[in-house]
N, CA, C and O atoms as a GROMACS GRO file, in nm:
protein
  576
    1UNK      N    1  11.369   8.442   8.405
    1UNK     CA    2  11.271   8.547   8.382
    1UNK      C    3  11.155   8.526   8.478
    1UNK      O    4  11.180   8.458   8.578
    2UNK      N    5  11.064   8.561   8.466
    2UNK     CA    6  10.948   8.594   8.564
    2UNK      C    7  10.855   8.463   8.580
    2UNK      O    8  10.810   8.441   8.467
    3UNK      N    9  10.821   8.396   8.644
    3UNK     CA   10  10.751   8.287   8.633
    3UNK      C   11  10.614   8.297   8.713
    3UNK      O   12  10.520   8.225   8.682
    4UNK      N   13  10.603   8.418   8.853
    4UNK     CA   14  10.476   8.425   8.937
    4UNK      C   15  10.456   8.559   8.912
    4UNK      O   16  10.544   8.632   8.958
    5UNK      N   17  10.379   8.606   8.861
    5UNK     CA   18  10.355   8.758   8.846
    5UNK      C   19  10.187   8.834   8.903
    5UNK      O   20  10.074   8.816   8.858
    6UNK      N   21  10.221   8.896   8.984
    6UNK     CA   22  10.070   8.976   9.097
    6UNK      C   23  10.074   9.108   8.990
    6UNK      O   24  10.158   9.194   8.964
    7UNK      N   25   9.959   9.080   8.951
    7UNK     CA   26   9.862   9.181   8.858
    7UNK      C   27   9.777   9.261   8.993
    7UNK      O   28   9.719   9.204   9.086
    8UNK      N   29   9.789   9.388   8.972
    8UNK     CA   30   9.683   9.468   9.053
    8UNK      C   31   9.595   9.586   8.953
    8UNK      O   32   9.639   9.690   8.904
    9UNK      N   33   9.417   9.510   8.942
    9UNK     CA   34   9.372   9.570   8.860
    9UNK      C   35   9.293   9.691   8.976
    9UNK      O   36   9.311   9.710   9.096
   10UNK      N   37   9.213   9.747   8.890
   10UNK     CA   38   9.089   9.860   8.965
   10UNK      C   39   8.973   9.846   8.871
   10UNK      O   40   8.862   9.893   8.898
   11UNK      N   41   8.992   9.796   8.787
   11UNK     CA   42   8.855   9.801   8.695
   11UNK      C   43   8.848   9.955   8.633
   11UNK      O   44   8.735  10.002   8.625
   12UNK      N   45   8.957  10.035   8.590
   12UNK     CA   46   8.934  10.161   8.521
   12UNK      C   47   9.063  10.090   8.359
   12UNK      O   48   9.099   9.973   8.342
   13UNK      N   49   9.099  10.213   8.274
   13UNK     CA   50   9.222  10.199   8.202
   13UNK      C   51   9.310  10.180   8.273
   13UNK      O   52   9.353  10.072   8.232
   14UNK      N   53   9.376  10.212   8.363
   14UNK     CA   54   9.478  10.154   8.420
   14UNK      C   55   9.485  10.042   8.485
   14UNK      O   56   9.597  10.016   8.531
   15UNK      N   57   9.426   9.988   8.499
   15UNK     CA   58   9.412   9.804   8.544
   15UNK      C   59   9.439   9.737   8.400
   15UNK      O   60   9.539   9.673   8.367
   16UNK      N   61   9.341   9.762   8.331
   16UNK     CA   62   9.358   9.741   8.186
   16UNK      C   63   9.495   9.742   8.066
   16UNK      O   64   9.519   9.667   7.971
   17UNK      N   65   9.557   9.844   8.114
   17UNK     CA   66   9.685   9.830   8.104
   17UNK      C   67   9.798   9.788   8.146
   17UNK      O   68   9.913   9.812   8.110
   18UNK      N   69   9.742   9.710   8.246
   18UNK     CA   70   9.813   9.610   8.353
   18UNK      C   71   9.818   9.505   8.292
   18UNK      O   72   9.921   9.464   8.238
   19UNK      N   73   9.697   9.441   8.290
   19UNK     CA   74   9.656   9.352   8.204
   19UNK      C   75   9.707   9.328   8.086
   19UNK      O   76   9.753   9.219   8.055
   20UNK      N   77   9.702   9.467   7.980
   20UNK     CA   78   9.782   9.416   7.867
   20UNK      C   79   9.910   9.390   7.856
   20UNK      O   80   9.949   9.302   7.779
   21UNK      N   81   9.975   9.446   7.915
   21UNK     CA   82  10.113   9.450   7.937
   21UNK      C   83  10.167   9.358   8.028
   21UNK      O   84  10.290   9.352   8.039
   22UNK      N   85  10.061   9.254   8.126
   22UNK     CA   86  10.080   9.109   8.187
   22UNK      C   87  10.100   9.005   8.110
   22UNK      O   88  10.190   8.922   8.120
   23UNK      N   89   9.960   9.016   7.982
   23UNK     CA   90   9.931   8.917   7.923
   23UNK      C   91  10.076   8.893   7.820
   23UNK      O   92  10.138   8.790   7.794
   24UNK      N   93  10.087   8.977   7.793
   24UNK     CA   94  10.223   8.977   7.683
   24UNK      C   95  10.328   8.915   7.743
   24UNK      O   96  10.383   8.815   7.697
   25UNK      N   97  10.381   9.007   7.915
   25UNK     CA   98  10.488   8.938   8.007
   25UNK      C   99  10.475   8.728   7.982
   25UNK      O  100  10.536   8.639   7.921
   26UNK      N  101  10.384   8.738   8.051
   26UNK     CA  102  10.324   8.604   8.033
   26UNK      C  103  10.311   8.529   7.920
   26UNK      O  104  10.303   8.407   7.939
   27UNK      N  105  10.306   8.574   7.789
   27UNK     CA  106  10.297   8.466   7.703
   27UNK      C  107  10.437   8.482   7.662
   27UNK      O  108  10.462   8.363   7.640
   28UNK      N  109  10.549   8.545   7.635
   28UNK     CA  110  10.672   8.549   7.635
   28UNK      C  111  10.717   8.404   7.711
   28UNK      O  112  10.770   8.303   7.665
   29UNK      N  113  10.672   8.442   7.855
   29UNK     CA  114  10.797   8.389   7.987
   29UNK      C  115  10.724   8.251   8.017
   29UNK      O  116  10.778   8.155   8.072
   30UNK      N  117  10.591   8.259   7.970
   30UNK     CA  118  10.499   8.111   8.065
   30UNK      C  119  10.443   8.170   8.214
   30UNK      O  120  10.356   8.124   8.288
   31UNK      N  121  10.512   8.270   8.224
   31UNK     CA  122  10.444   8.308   8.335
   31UNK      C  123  10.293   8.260   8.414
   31UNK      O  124  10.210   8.218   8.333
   32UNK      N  125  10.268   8.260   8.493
   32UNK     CA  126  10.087   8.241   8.556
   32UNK      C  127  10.082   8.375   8.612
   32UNK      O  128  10.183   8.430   8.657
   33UNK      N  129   9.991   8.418   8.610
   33UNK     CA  130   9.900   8.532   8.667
   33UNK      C  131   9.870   8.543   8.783
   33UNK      O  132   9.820   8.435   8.817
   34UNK      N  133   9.872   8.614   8.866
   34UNK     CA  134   9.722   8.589   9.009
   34UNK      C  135   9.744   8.755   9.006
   34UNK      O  136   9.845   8.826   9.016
   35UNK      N  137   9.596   8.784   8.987
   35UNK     CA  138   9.496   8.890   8.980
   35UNK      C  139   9.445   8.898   9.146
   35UNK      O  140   9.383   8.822   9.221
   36UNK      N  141   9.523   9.065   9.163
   36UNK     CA  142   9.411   9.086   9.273
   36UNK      C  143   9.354   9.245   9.240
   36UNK      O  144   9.410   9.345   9.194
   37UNK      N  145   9.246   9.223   9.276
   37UNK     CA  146   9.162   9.394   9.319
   37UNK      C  147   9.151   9.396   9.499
   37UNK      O  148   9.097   9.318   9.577
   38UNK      N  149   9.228   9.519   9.521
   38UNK     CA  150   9.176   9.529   9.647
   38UNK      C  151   9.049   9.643   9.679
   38UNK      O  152   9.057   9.756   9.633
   39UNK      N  153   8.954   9.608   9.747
   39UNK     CA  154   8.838   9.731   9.758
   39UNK      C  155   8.873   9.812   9.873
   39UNK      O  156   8.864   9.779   9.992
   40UNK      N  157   8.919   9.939   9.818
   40UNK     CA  158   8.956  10.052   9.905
   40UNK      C  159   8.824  10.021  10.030
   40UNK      O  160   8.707   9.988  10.009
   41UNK      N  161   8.896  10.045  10.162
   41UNK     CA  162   8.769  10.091  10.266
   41UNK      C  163   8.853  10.263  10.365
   41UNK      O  164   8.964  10.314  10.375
   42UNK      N  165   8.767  10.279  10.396
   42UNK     CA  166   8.779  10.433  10.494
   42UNK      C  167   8.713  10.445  10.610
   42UNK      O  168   8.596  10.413  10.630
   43UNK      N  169   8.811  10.505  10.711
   43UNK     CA  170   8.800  10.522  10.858
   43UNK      C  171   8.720  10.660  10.828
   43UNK      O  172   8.761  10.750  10.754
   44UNK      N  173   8.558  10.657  10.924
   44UNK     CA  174   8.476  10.769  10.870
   44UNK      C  175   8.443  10.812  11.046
   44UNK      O  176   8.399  10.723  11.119
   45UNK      N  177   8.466  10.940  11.097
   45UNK     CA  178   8.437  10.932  11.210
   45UNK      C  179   8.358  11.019  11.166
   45UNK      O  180   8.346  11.070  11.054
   46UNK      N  181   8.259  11.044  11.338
   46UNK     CA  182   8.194  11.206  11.341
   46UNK      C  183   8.190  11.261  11.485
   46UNK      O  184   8.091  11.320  11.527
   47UNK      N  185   8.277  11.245  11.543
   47UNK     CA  186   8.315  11.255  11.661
   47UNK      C  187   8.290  11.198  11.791
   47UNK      O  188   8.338  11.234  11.898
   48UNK      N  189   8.183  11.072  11.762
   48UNK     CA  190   8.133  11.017  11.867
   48UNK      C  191   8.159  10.871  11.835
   48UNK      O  192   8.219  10.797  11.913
   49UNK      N  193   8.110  10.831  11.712
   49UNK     CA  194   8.074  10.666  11.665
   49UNK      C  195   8.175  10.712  11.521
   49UNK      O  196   8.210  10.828  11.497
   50UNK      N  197   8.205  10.602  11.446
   50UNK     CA  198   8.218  10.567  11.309
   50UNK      C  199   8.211  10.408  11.292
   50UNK      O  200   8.142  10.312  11.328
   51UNK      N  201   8.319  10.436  11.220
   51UNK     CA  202   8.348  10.277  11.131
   51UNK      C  203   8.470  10.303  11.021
   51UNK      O  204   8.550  10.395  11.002
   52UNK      N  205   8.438  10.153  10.946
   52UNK     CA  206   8.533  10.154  10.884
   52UNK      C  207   8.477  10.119  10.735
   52UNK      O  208   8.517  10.002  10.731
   53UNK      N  209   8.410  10.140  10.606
   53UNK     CA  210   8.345  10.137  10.505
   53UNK      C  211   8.412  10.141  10.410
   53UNK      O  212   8.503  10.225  10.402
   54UNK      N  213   8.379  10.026  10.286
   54UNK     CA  214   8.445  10.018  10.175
   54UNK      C  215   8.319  10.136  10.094
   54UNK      O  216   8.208  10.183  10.119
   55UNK      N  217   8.449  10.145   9.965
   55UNK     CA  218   8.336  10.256   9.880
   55UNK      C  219   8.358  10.138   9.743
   55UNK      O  220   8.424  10.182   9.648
   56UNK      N  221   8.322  10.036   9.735
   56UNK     CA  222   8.271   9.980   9.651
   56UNK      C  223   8.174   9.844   9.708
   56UNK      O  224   8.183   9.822   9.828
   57UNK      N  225   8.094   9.763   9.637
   57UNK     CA  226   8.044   9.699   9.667
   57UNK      C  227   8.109   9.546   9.632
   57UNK      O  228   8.178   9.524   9.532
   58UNK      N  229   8.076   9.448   9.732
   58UNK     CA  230   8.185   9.312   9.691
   58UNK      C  231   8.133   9.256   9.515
   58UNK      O  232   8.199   9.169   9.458
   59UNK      N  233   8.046   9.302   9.467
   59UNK     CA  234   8.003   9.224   9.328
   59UNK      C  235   8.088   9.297   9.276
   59UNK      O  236   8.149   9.235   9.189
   60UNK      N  237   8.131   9.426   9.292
   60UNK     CA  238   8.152   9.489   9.154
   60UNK      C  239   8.319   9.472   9.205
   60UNK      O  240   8.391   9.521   9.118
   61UNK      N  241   8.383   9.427   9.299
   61UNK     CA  242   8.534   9.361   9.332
   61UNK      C  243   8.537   9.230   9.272
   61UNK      O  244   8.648   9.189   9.240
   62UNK      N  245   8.440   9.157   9.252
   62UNK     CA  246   8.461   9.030   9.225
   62UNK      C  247   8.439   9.012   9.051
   62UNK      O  248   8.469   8.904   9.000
   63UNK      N  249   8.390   9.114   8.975
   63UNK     CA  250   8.347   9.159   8.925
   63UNK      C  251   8.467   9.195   8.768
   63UNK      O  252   8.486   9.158   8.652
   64UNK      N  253   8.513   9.282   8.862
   64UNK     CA  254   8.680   9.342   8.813
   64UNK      C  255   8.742   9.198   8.826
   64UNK      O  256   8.762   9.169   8.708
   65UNK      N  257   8.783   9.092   8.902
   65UNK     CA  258   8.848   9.003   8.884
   65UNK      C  259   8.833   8.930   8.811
   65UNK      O  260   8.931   8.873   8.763
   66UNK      N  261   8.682   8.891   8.762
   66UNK     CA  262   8.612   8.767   8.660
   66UNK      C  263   8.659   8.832   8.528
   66UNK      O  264   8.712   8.763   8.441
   67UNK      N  265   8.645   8.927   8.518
   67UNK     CA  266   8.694   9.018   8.392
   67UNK      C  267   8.815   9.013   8.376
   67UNK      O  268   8.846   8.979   8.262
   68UNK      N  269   8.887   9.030   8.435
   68UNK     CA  270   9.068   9.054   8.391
   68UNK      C  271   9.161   8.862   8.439
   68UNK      O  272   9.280   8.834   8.428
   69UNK      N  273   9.058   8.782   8.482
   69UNK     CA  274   9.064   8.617   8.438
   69UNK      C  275   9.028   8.612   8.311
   69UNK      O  276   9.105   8.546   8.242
   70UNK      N  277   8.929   8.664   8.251
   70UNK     CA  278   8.840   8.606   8.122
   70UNK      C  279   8.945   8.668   8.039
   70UNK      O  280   8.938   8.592   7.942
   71UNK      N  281   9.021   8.739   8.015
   71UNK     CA  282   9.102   8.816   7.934
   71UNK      C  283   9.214   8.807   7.903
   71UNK      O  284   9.268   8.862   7.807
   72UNK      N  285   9.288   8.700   8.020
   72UNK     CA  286   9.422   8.665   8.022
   72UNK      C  287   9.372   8.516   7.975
   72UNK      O  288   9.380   8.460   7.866
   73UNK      N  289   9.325   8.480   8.083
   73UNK     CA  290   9.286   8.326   7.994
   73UNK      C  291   9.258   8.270   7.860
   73UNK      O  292   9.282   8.158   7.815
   74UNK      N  293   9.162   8.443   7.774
   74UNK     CA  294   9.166   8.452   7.631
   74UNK      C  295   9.277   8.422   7.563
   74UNK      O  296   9.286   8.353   7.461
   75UNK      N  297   9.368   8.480   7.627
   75UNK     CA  298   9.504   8.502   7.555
   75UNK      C  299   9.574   8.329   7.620
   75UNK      O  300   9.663   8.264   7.567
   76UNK      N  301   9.526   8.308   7.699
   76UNK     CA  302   9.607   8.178   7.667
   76UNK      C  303   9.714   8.150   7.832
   76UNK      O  304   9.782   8.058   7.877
   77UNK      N  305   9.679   8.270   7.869
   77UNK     CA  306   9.745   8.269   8.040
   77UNK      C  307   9.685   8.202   8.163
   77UNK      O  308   9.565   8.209   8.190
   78UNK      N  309   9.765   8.145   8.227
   78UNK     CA  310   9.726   8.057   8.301
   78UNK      C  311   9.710   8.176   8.467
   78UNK      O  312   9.802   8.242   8.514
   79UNK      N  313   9.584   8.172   8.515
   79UNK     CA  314   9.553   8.317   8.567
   79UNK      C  315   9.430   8.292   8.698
   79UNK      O  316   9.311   8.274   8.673
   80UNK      N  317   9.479   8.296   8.820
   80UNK     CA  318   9.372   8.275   8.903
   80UNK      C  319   9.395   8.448   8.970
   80UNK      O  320   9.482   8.532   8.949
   81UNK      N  321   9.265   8.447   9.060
   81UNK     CA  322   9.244   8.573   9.146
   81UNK      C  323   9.182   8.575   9.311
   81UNK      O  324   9.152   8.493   9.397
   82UNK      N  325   9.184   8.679   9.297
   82UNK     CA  326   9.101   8.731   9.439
   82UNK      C  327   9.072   8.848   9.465
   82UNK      O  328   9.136   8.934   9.404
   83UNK      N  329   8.992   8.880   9.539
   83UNK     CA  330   8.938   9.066   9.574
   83UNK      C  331   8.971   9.020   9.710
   83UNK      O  332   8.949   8.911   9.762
   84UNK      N  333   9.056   9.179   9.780
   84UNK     CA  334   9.077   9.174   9.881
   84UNK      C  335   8.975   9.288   9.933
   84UNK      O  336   8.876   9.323   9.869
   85UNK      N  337   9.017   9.342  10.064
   85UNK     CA  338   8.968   9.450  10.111
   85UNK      C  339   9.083   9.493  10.200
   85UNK      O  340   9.160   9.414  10.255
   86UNK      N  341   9.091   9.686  10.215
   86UNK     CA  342   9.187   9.745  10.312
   86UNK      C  343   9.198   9.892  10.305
   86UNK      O  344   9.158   9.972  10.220
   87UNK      N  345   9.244   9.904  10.385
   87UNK     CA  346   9.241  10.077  10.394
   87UNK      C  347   9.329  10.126  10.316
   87UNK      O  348   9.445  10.084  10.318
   88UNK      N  349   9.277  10.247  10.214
   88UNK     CA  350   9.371  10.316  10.143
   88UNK      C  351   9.527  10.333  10.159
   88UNK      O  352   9.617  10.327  10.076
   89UNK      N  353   9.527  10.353  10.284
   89UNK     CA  354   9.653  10.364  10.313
   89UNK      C  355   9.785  10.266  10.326
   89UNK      O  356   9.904  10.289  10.307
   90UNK      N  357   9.725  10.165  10.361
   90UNK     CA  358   9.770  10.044  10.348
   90UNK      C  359   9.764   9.921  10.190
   90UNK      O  360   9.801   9.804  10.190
   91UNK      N  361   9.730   9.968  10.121
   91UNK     CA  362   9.720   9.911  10.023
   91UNK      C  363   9.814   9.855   9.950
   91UNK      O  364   9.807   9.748   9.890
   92UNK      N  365   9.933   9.955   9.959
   92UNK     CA  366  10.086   9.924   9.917
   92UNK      C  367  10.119   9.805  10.024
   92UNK      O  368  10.154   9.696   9.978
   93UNK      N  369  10.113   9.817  10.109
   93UNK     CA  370  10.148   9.670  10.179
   93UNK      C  371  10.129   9.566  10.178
   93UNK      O  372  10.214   9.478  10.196
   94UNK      N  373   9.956   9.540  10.146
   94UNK     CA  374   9.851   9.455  10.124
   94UNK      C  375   9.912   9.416   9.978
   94UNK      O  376   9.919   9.293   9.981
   95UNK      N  377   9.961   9.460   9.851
   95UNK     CA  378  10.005   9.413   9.759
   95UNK      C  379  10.127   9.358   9.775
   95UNK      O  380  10.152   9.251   9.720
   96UNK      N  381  10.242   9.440   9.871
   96UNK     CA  382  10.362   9.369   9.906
   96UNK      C  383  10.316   9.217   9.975
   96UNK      O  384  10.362   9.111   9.931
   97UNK      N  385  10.224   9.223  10.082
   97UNK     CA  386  10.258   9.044  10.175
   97UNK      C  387  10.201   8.992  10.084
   97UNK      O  388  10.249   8.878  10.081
   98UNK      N  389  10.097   9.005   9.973
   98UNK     CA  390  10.039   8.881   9.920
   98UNK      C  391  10.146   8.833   9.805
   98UNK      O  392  10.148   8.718   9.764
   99UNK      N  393  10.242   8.946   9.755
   99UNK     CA  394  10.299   8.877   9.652
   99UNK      C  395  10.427   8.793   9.702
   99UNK      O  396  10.478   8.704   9.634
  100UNK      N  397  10.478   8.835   9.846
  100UNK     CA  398  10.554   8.770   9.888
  100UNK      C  399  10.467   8.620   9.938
  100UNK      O  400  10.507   8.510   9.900
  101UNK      N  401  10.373   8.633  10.006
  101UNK     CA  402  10.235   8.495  10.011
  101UNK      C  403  10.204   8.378   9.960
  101UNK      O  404  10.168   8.269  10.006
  102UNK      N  405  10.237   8.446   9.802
  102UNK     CA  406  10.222   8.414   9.672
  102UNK      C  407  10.368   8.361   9.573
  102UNK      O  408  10.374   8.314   9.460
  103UNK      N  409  10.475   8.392   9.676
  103UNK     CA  410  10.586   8.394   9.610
  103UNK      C  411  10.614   8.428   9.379
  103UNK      O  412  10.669   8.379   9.280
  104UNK      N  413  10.519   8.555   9.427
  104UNK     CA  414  10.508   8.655   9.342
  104UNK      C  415  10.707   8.707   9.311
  104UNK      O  416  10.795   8.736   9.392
  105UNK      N  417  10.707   8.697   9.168
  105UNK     CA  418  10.850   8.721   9.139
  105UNK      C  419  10.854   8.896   9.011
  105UNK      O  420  10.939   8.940   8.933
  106UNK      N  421  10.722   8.941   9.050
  106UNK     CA  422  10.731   9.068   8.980
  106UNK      C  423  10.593   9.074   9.014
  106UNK      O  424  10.516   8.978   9.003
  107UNK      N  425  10.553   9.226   9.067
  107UNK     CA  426  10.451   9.338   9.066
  107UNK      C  427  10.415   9.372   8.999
  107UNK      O  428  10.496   9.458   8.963
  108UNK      N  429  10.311   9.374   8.914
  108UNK     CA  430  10.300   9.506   8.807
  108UNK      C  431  10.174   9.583   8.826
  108UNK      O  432  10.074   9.520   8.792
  109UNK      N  433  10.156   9.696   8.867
  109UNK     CA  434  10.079   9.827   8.881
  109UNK      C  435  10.106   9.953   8.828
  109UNK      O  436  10.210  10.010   8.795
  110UNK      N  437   9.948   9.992   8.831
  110UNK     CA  438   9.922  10.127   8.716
  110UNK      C  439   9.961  10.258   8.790
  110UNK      O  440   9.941  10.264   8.912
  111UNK      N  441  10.008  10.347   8.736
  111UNK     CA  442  10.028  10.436   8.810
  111UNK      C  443   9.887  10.518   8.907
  111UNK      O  444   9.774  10.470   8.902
  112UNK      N  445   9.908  10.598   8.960
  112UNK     CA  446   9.858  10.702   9.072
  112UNK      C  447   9.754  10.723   9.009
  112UNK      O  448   9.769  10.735   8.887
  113UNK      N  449   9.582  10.738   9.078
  113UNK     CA  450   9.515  10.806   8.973
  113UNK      C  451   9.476  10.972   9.036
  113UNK      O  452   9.367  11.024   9.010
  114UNK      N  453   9.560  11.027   9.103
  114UNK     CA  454   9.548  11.144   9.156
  114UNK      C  455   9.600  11.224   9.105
  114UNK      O  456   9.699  11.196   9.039
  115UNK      N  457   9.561  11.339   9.112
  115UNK     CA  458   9.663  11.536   9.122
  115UNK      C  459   9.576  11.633   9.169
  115UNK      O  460   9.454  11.632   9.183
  116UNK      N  461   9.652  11.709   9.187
  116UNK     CA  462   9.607  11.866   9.202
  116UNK      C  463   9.591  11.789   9.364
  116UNK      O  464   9.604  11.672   9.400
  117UNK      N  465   9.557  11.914   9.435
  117UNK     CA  466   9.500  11.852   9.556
  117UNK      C  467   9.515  11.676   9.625
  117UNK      O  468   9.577  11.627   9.720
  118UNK      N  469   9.435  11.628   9.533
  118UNK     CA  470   9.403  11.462   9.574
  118UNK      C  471   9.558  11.400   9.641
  118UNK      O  472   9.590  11.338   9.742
  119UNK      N  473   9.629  11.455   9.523
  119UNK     CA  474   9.752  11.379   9.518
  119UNK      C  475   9.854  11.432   9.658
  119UNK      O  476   9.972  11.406   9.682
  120UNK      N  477   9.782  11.491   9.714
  120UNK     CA  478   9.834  11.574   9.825
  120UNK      C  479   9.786  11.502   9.955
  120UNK      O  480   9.848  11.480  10.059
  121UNK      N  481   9.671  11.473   9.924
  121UNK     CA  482   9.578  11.400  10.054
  121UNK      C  483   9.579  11.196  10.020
  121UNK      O  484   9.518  11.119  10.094
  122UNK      N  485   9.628  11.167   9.945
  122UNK     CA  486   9.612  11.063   9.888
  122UNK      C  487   9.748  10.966   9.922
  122UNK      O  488   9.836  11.031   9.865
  123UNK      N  489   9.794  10.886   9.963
  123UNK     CA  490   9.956  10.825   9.916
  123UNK      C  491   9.940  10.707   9.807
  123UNK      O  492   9.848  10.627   9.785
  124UNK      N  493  10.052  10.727   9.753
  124UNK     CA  494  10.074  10.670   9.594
  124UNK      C  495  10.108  10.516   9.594
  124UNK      O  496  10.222  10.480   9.624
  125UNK      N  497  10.003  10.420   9.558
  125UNK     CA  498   9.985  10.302   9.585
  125UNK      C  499  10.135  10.243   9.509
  125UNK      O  500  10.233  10.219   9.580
  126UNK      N  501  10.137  10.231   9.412
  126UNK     CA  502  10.272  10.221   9.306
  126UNK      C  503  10.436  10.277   9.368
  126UNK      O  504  10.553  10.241   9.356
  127UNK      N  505  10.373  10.366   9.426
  127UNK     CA  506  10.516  10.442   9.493
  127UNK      C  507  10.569  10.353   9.594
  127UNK      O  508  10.683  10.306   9.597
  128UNK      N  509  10.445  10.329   9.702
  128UNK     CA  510  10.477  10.257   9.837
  128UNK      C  511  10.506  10.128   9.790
  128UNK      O  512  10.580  10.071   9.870
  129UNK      N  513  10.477  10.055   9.685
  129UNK     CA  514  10.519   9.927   9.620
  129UNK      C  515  10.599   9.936   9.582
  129UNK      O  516  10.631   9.822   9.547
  130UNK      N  517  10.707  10.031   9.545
  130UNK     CA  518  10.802  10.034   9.473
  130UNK      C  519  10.916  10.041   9.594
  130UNK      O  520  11.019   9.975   9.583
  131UNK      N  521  10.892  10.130   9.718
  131UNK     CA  522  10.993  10.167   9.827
  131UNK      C  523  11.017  10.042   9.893
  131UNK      O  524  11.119  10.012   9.954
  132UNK      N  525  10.891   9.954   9.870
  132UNK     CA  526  10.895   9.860  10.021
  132UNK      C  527  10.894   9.668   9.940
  132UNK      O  528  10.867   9.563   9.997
  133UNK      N  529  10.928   9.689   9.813
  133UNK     CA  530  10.865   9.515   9.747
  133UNK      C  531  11.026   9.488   9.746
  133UNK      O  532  11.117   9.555   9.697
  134UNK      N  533  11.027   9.336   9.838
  134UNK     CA  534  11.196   9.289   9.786
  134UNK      C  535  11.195   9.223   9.633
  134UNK      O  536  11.291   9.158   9.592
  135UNK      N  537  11.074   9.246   9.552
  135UNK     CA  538  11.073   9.146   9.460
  135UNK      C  539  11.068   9.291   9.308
  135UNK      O  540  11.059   9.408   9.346
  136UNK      N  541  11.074   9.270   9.195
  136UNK     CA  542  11.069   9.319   9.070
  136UNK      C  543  10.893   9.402   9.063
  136UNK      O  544  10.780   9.357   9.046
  137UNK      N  545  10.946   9.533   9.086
  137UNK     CA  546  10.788   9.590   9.032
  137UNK      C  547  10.794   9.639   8.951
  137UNK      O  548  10.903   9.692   8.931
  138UNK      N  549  10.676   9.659   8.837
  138UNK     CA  550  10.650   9.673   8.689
  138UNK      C  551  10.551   9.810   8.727
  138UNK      O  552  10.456   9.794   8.804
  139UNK      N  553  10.583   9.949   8.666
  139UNK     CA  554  10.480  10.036   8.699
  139UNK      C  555  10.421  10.028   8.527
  139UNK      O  556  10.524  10.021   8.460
  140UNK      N  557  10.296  10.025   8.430
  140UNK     CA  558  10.255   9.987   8.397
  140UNK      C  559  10.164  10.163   8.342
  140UNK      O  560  10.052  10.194   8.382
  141UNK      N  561  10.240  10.237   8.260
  141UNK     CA  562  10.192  10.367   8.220
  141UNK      C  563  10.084  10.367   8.114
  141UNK      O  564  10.120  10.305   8.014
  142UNK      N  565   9.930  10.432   8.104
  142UNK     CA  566   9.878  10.410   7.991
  142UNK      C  567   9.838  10.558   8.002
  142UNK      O  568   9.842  10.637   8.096
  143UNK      N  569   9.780  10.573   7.813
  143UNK     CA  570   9.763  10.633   7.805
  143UNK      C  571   9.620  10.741   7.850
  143UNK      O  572   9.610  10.857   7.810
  144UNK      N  573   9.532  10.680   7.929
  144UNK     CA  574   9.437  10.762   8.047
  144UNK      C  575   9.443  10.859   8.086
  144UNK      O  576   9.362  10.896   8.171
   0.00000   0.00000   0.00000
């Protein structure tokens, strides 16, 4: 059964339901945890200069991780982390190399938090983890 398992929170209900549905994996199997948040960043031009800018701040990434440690550890899970940083678009990847990194033996992520429109301009973090992970991914549905 599962013994390295990569939790990917966001700090909304659906991280949260990652979480619950980790902590349980884990006290079943013995599993250990490693928690990551990655902080979305975005390529912002204006036709001359840009950059490249996260839309969160590093406290409130590090933030989301101290929280979803304190919670598994409650429960009795043995649970380290990290906040990454990367471009939206790449994010599904950034969860694939670390769990392979990590020799991560199951994924588990929340679904999409897009529609209408968004979900049009957006690609589906869970999806691209699911096309491209050689390892067991867990999509992780709540009720949100």
């Amino acid at each position: 059964m599962y013994k390295n398992i990569l939790a990917a929170v966001d700090g909304t209900s659906h991280g949260a339901g990652v979480l619950d549905t980790v902590a349980s994996l884990a006290g079943l199997t013995g599993a250990a945890v490693h928690v990551i948040h990655i902080r979305p960043a975005q390529v912002v031009t204006d036709g001359i200069s840009g950059g490249v800018y996260t839309t969160e701040e590093a406290a409130e990434g590090r933030q989301v991780v101290e929280e979803a440690l304190a919670r598994l550890r409650a429960d009795g899970v043995s649970a380290d982390g990290e906040v990454d940083e990367g471009l939206r678009e790449d994010l599904a990847g950034i969860l694939v190399d670390r769990a392979s990194a990590l020799g991560s033996d199951l994924i588990a992520v929340g679904p999409g938090h897009y529609s209408g429109i968004s979900a049009l301009l957006h690609s589906s973090v869970s999806r691209g983890v699911a096309k491209t992970s050689p390892v067991s991914v867990l999509l992780v549905r709540t009720e949100a």
